[in-house]
KEKE-3310 file (N, C-alpha, C; in steps of 0.2 Angstrom, whole numbers, plus 5000, padded with zeros to 4 digits):
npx = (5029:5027:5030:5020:5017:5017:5001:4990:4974:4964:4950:4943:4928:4925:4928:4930:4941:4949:4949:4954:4968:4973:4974:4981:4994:4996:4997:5006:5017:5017:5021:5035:5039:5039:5048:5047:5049:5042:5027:5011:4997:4980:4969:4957:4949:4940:4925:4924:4927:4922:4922:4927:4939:4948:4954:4965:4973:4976:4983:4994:5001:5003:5012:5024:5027:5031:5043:5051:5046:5056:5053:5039:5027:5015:5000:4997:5008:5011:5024:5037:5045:5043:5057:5058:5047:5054:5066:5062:5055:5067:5076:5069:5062:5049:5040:5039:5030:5017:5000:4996:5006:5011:4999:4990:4984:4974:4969:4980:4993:5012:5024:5041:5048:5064:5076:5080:5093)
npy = (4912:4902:4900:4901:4896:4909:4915:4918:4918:4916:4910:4920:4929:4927:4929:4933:4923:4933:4946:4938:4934:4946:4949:4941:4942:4957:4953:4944:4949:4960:4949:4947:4959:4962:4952:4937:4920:4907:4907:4902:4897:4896:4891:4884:4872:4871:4872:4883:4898:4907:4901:4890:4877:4882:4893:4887:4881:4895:4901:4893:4894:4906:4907:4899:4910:4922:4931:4932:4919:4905:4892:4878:4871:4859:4857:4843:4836:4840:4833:4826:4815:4821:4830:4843:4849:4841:4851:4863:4860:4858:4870:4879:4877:4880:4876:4860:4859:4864:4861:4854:4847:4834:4830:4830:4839:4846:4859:4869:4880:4879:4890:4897:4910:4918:4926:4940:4950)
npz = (5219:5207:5188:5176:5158:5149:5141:5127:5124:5113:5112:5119:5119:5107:5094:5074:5061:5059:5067:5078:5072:5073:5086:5091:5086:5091:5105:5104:5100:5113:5125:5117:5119:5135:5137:5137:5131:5126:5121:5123:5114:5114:5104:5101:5092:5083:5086:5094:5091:5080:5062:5061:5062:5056:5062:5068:5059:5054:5062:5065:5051:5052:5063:5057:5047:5055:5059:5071:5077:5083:5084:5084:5093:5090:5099:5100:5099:5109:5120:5131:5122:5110:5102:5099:5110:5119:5119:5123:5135:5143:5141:5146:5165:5169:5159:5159:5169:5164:5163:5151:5143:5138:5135:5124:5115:5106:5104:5106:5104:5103:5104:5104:5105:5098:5102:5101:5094)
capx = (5024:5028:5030:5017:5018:5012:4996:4987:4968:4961:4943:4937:4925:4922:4929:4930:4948:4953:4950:4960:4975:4976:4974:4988:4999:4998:4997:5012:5022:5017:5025:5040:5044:5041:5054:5043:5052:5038:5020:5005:4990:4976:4964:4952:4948:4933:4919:4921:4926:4917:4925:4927:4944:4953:4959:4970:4975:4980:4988:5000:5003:5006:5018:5029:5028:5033:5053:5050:5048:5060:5048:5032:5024:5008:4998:4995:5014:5015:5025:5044:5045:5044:5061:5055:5047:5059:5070:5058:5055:5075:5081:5063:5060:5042:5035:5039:5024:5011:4996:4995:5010:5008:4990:4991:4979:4976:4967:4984:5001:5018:5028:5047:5051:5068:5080:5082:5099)
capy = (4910:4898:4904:4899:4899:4915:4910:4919:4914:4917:4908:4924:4934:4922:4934:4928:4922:4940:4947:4933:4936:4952:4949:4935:4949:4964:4950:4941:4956:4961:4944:4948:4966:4960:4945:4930:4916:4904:4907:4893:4900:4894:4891:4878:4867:4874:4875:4890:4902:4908:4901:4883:4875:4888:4896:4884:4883:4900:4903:4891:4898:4914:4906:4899:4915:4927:4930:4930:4911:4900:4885:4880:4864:4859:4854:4836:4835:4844:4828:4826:4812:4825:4831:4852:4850:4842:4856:4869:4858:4856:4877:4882:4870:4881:4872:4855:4862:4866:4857:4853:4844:4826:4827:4828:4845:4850:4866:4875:4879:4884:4895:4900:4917:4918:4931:4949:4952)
capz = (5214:5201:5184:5171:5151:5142:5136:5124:5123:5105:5112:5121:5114:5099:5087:5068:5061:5057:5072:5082:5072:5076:5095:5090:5085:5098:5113:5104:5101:5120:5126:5117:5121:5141:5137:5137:5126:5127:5122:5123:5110:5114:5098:5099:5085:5076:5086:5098:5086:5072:5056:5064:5062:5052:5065:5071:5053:5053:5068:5063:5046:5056:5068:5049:5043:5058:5059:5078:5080:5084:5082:5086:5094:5087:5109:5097:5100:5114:5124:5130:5114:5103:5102:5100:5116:5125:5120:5128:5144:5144:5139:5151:5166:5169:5155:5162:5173:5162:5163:5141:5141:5136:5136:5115:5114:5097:5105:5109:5100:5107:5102:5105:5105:5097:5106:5096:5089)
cpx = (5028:5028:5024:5019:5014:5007:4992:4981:4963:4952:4941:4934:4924:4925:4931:4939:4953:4957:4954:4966:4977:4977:4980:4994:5001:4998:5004:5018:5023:5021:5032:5044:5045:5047:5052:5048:5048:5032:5014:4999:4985:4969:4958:4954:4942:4929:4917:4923:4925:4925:4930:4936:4950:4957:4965:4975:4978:4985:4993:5004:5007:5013:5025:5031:5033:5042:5053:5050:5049:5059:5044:5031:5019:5006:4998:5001:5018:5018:5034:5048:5045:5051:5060:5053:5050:5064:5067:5057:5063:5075:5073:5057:5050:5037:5036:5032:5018:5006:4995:5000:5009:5002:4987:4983:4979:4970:4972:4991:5006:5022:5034:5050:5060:5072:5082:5089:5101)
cpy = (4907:4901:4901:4902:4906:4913:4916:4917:4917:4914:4914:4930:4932:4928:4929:4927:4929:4945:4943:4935:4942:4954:4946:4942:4952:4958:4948:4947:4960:4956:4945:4953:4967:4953:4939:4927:4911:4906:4901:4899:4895:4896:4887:4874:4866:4874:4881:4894:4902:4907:4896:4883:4878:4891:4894:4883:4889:4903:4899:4891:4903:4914:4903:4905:4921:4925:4931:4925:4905:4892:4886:4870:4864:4854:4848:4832:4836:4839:4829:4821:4817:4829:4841:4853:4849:4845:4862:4866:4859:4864:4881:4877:4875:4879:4865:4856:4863:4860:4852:4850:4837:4824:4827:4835:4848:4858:4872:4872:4883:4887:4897:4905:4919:4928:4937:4949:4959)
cpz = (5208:5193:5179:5163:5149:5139:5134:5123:5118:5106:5116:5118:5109:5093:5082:5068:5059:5062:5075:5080:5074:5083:5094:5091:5089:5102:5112:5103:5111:5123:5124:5121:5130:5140:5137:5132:5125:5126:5121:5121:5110:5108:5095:5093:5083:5080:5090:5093:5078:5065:5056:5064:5059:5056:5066:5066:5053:5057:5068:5059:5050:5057:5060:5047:5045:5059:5068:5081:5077:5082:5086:5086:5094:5096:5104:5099:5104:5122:5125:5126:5111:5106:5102:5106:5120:5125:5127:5136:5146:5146:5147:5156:5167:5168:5155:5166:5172:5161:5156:5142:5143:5135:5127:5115:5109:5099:5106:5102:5102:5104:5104:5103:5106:5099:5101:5097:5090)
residu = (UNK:UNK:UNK:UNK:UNK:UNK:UNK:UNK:UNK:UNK:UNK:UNK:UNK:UNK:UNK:UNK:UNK:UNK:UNK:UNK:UNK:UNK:UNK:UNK:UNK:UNK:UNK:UNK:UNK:UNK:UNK:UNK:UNK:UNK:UNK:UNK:UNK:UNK:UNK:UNK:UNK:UNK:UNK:UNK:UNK:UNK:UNK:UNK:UNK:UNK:UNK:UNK:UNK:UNK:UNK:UNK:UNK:UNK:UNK:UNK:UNK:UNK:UNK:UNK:UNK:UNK:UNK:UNK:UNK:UNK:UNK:UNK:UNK:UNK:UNK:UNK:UNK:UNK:UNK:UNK:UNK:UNK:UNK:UNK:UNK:UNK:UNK:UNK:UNK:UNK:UNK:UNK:UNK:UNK:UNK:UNK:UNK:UNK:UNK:UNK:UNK:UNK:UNK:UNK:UNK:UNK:UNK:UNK:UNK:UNK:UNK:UNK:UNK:UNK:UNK:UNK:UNK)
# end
């Protein structure tokens, strides 16, 4: 079987922007402590979840703040021109495979889970 990214999906269950991050959190902490290096957070862009376009807002922030990641592609960018992603398609060919890629999604944001020390 083929590998797919790690995807988190932040649209189920409509939860508000609080709630989400905290599913962010334990799912992306889950991802790490199995070894994922790659995560794809799917977050819309304001109209599934309560508290419209913030979300995406904030899960980005998150991803800035957290000492966990390595960098982060906004799916808008999510292309082999952008030099961030063609790192991640290069270092993990899996995500050469993913559906999002090139299609410029500002519903999703990827994540690279930097290696524990």
């Amino acid at each position: 079987m083929d590998k797919k990214i790690y995807t988190i999906d932040l649209r189920e269950g409509l939860p508000d922007v609080d709630a989400a991050l905290r599913i962010l959190e334990y799912q992306f902490a889950s991802a790490a402590a199995i070894g994922e290096r790659v995560v794809k957070v799917v977050h819309g862009c304001g109209s599934t979840v309560r508290g419209g376009g913030r979300l995406r807002t904030e899960v980005r922030r998150w991803g800035r703040n957290d000492r966990r990641v390595g960098l982060a592609v906004k799916g808008e960018n999510f292309a082999v021109e952008n030099p961030q992603a063609r790192y991640l398609v290069e270092k993990f060919p899996h995500v050469a495979a993913d559906e999002d890629l090139g299609q410029h999604n500002e519903e999703i944001t990827l994540f690279f889970i930097q290696a524990r020390k």
